[in-house]
C-alpha positions as CSV (number, residue, x, y, z in Angstrom):
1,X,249.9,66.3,54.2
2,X,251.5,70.0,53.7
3,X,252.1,71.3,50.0
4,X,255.7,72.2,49.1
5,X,255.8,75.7,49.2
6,X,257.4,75.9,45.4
7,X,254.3,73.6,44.6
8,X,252.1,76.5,45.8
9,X,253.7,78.8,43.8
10,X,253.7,76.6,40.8
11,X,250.0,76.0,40.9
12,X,249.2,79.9,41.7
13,X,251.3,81.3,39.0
14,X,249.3,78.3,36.6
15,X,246.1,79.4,38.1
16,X,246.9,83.6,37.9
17,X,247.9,82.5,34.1
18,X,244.5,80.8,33.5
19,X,242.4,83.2,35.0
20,X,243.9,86.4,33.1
21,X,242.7,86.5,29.7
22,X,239.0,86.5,30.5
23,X,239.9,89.4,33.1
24,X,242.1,91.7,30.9
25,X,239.4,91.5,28.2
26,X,236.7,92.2,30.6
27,X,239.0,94.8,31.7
28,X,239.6,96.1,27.8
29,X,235.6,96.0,27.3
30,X,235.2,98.5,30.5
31,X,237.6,100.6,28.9
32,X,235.7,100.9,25.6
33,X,232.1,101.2,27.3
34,X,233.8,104.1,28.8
35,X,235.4,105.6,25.8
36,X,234.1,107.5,23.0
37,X,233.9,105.8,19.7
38,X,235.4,106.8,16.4
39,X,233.2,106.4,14.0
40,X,233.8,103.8,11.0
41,X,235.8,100.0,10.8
42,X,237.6,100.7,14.2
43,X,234.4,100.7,16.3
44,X,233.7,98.1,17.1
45,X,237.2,96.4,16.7
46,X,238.0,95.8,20.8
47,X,234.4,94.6,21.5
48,X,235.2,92.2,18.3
49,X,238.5,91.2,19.7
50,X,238.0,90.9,23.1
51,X,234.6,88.4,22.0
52,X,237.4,86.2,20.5
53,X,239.9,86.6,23.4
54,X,236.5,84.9,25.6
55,X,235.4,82.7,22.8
56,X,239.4,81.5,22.5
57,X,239.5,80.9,26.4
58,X,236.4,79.4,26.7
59,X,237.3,77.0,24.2
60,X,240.5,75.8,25.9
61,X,239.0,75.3,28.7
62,X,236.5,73.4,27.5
63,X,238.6,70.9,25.6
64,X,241.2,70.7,28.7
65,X,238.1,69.6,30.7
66,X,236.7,67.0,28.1
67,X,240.5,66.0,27.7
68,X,241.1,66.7,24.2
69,X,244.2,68.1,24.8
70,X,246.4,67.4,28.3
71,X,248.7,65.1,30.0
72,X,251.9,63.8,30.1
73,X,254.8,61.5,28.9
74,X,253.8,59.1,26.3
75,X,250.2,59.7,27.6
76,X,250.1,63.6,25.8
77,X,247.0,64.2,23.3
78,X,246.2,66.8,21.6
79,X,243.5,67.4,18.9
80,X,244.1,68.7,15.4
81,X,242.0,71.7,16.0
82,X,244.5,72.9,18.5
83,X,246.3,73.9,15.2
84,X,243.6,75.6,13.8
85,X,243.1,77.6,17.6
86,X,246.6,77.9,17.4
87,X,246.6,80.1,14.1
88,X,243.4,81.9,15.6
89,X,245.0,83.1,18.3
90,X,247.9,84.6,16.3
91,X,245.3,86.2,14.1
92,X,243.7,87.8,18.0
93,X,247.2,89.0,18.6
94,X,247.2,90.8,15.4
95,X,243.6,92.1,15.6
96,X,244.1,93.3,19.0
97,X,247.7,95.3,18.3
98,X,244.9,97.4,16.0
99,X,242.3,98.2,18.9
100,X,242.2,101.7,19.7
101,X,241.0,101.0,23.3
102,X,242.2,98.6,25.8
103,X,245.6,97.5,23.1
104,X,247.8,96.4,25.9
105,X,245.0,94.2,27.8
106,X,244.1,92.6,24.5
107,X,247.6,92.3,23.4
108,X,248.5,90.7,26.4
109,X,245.2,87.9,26.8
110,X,246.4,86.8,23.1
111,X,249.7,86.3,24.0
112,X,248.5,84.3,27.3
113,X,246.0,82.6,25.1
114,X,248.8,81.9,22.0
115,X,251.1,80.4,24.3
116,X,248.2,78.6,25.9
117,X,248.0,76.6,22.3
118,X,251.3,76.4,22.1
119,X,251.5,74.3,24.9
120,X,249.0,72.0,23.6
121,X,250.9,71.4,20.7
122,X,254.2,70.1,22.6
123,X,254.8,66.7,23.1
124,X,256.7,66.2,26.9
């Protein structure tokens, strides 16, 4: 049985969505390994953020797989430390708009990540 072809596109566009964060903060680490470092607080700032940028995907995934937060209808759950993720990811956003090296990659995996939690929190 053939997939709908606006099914395919759903699921890719889910999938490219998932997969992004973990690649733009690789992608924002290979740009500081390849920078030069000021010297002082702002270091080691994108190697910090884009740690919690992994640490905040990881973490999702983790409790969509061991279905802590997922599903549908009158069947949703979500766990009450998808608030506390929730507020750690906009504190990531924050701490990434101050990285001197790979801003917009970081910026953009928090936002993917932020609206990641958000989704857990709404009840369809």
């Amino acid at each position: 049985m053939a997939l709908h072809p606006a099914s395919v596109i759903r699921v890719s566009i889910a999938a490219i969505w998932l997969l992004s964060p973990p690649f733009l903060a690789v992608l924002a680490l290979r740009l500081w390994r390849r920078e030069q470092r000021p010297i002082g607080w702002k270091a080691p700032w994108p190697l910090i953020t884009s740690a919690a940028v992994l640490a905040n995907w990881i973490l999702f995934i983790a409790f969509v797989v061991t279905g802590q937060i997922g599903g549908f209808g009158s069947h949703y759950i979500t766990t009450r430390l998808a608030d506390v993720f929730l507020v750690v990811s906009l504190l990531v956003l924050i701490a990434s708009i101050l990285a001197y090296v790979g801003r917009w990659q970081l910026s953009l995996a928090s936002v993917l990540m932020l609206a990641f939690w958000v989704g857990s929190e709404m009840v369809a």
